[in-house]
N, C-alpha and C positions, 0 to 999 in steps of 0.2 A: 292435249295436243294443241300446238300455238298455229291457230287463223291467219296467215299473212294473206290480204284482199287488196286486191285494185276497187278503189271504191265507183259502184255504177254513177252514181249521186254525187255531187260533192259536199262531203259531210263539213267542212273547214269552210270557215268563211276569210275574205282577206283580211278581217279583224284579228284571227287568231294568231295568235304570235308563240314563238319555240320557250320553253317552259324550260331549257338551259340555258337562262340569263343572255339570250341571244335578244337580239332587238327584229330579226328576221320571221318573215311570214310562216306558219306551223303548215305543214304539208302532211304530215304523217301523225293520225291518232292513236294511241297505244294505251289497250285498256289492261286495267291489273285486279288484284281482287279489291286492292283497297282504293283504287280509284282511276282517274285517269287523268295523262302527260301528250301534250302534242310538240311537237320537235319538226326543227326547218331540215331539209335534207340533208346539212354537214354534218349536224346535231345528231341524228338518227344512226347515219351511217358512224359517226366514232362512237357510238353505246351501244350499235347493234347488239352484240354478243351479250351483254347483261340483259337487255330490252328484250331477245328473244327467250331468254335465261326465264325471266322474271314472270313476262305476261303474258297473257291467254288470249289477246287476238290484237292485230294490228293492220288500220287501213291506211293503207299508204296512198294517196293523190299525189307524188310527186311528178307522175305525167305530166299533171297541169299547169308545173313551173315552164316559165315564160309562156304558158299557151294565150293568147288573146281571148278578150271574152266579147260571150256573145254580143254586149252594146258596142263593143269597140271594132266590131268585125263591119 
C-alpha cells in the first residue's frame, strides 16, 4: 500500500531541484524500491498515475510552495 504524507519536517531542502529535467524547486519526495526521485508540483502531478503505480511512499511538501520562511517572516 502506497504512503501519500504531508511531510511534519521539511524533508527538501530549497537546493533540491525536480529530477524531470525541470530547472524548478523538488517539493515532493517519491520513494521506490530502487531508489529515490523528487519532482516540483507540475512534474509530480503529470506522473502522478505511474508515481503512484510505481512507489511505496510519497511526501509531498507542496503546502510550502510560496509559503515564506521563517528568516523572512
Amino acid at each position: 500500500m502506497l504512503d501519500i504524507m504531508p511531510s511534519a519536517s521539511a524533508t527538501l531542502s530549497k537546493a533540491d531541484r525536480c529530477d524531470a529535467a525541470c530547472p524548478a524547486q523538488a517539493f515532493v519526495l517519491v520513494k521506490f524500491l530502487t531508489g529515490e526521485l523528487t519532482f516540483c508540483g507540475h512534474h509530480y502531478e503529470k506522473y502522478a498515475a505511474a508515481i503512484i503505480k510505481d512507489s511505496y511512499e510519497v511526501i509531498d511538501e507542496r503546502d510550502r510552495i510560496n509559503a515564506k520562511s521563517e528568516s523572512s517572516a
